[in-house]
N, C-alpha and C positions, 0 to 999 in steps of 0.2 A: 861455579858453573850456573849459567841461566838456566829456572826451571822451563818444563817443556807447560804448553800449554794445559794439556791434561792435567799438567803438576800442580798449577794455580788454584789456588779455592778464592772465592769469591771472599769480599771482607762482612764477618759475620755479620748480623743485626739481632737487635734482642738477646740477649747471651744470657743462659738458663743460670737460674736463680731459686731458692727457697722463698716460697711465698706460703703465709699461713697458711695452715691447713685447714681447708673449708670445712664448716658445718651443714651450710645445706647447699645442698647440690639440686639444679633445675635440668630436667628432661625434657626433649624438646626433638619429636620423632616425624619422619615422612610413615603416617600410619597408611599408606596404602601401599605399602610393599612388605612382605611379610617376611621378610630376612631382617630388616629393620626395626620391627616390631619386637621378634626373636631377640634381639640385642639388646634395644633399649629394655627389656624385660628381665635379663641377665642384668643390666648395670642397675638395676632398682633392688633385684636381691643380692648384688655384690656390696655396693654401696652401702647399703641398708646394715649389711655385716659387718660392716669396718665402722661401724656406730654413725653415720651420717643421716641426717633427714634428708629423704628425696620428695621432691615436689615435681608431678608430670604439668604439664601444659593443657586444662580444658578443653582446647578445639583439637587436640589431638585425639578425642574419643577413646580413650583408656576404656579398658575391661572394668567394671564395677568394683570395687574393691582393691584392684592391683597397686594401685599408687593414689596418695594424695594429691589434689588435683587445685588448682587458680587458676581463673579466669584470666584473660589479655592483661586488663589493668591491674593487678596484685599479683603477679605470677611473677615476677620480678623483686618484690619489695624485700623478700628476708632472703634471696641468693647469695652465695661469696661465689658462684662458676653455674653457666650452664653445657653441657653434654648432648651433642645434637648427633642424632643418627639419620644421616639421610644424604643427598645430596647439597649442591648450591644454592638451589630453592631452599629447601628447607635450612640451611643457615642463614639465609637474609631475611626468612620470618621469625628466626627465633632471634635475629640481631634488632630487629623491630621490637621483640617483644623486651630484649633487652640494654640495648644502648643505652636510653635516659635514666635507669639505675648506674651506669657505671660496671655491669657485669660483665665477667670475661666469661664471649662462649670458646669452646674446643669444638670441632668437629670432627666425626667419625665416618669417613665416605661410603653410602653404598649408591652414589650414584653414577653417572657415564663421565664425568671430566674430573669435578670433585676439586676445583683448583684453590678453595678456599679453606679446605679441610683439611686437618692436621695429621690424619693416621688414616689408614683405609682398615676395614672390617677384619680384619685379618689381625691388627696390632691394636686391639681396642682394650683386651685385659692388659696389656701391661700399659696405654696411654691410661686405662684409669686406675692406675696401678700409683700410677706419679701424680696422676689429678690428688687422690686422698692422701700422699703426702706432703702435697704442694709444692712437688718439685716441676717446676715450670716459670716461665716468665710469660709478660703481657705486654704485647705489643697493639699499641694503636694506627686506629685508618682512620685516615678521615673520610669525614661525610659531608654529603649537598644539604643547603636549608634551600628549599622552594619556595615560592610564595607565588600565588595567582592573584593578579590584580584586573580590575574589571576597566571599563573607557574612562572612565573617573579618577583611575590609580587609586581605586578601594580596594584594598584586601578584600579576597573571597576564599579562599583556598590557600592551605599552608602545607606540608609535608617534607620526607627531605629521605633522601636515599643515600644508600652504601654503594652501589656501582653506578648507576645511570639516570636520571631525569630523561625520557624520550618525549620530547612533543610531537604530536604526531598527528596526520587524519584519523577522524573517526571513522570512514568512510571511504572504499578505494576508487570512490568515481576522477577525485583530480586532485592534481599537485595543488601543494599550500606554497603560496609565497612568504618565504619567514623574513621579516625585517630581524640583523644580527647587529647588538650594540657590546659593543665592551666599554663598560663603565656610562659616561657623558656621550662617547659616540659612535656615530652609525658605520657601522663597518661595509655589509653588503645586505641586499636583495636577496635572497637564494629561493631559485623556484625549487622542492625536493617532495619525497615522502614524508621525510621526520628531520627533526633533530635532534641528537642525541650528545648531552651536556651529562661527562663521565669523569670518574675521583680515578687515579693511578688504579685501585683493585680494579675499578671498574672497565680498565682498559683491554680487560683480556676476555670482557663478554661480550654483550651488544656492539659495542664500540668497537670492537676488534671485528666481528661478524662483517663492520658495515667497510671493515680495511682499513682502521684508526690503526695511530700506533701503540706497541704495546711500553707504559711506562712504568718505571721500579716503583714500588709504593715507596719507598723512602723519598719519592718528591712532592712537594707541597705544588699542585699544580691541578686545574680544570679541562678536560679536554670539550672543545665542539667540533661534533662529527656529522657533515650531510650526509643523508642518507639517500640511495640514488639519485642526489643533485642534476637538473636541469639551465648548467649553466658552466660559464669557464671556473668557476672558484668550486672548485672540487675535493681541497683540502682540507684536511685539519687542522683546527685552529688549536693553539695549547697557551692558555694564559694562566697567570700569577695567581696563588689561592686566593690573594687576598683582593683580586679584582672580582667584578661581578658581571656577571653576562645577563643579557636581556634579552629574549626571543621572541618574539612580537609578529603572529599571523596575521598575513594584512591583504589574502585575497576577499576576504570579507563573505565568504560562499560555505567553505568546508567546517563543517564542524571538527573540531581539534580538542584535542584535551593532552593531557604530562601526565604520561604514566613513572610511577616510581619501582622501581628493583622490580619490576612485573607485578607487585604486590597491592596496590590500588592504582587507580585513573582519578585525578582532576578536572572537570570541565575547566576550558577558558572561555569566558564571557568574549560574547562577538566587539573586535576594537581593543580586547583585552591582549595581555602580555603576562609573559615568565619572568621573575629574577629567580637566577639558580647563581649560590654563593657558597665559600667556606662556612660550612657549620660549625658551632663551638664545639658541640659533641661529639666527641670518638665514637666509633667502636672498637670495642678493646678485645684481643685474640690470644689466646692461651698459646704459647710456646712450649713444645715439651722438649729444644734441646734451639742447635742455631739454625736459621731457617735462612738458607738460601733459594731468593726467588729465581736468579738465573739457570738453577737448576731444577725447580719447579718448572718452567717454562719448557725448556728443552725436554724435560720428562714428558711432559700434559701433554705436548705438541708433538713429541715423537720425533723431533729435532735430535742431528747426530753431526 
């Protein structure tokens, strides 16, 4: 007999696995919420007990004494996982702070969607229960590489994000005309707000807000999303990782710049232009069993 739909499970990804057992563990906290603070303070003297070195995050302003502490650029270098308590903001600064090592973070939700995050505040003792005996797998996403180049096509500006690159006005006095190229050529015009050039994770933030569609991260694909577009081409574009998009402000008025995962802005030089491409670098996501994102979705969303 055919199952019913309810009957169906989605077909895993990532399917949980023994991974060494970490030696040092990074912490990486939303220290302005003080439920957050409370946890991440518990998983330093949990951790700490199970014989692990915990290393906190610098710009998280740790209490003096509480936890060993690195700065942005070394706060990465000796981790095997970092443990983030906070929401989706604060996992895309501690994926910043850890991608180019190669570290897997885990997240622990205490924020309002949390679609990134692996366990909500309530299942943290026992996620880091399996964190210290490396019972988990790692799954990666990919990422955008950016580059700003100026009227000369000099690099000025580099960065590269986990959900979205938005180019956008600085300024809400008037639409930006964005010339849109894929690859060698010119696609269209678009008079809009922004542009927003989004990875699969990235599809269920910005890019969804702006009514992109939502796509499985198991596809290798870049989305371009206008953002209140001023014109018949009102769609989303979805092309091939391994192609490159070029977004090129061309009323010549508005000051614009590409913000990344909300976490810095880029100026674009006036005549200047965006490539946003496949990054070689992952980031790489702690699994603590099989992660089904269809059912992720329908959960976040409140879909029945």
């Amino acid at each position: 007999m055919a199952s019913t739909p309810d009957e169906q499970t989605a077909p895993p990804t990532s399917p949980p696995r023994t991974q060494r057992r970490p030696r040092v563990v990074g912490i990486v906290v939303n220290s302005g919420r003080s439920e957050a603070r409370e946890l991440a303070g518990h998983a330093v003297a949990r951790l700490s007990g199970e014989g692990l070195r915990v290393l906190g995050y610098e710009g998280d302003h740790w209490p003096r004494g509480s936890v060993e502490t690195r700065p942005a650029a070394e706060f990465a270098s000796e981790l095997d996982v970092v443990v983030v308590f906070g929401g989706d903001g604060t996992l895309l600064r501690a994926a910043w702070l850890a991608r180019d090592r190669g570290v897997p973070l885990i997240g622990i939700n205490l924020g309002r969607l949390g679609f990134l995050s692996e366990a909500d505040a309530g299942d943290a003792d026992a996620a880091l229960t399996q964190v210290c005996e490396g019972r988990f797998s790692v799954e990666e996403r990919m990422t955008l590489e950016v580059v700003v180049r100026d009227a000369d096509g000099v690099e000025v500006g580099r960065g590269w994000a986990l959900n979205e690159a938005s180019i956008e006005r600085v300024s809400p006095q008037r639409l930006v005309v964005f010339e849109v190229r894929v690859g060698p050529t010119t696609l269209a015009h678009v008079p809009a707000d922004a542009i927003i050039c989004a990875t699969p994770t990235g599809s269920t933030a910005y890019a969804f807000s702006a009514r992109g569609p939502i796509l499985s991260p198991a596809l290798d694909a870049i989305l371009l999303v206008p953002v209140a577009p001023h014109s018949l081409f009102d769609r989303t574009l979805v092309v091939g990782a391994s192609e490159t998009l070029v977004v090129a402000p061309r009323d010549g008025v508005s000051a614009v710049a590409v913000g990344l995962d909300g976490r810095e802005s880029l100026p674009i030089p006036h005549d200047g232009w965006v490539e946003v491409a496949r990054a070689e670098q992952p980031v790489r996501m702690v699994r603590l069993g099989t992660f089904d994102f269809y059912a992720r979705v329908r959960d976040k969303f409140g879909l029945r």
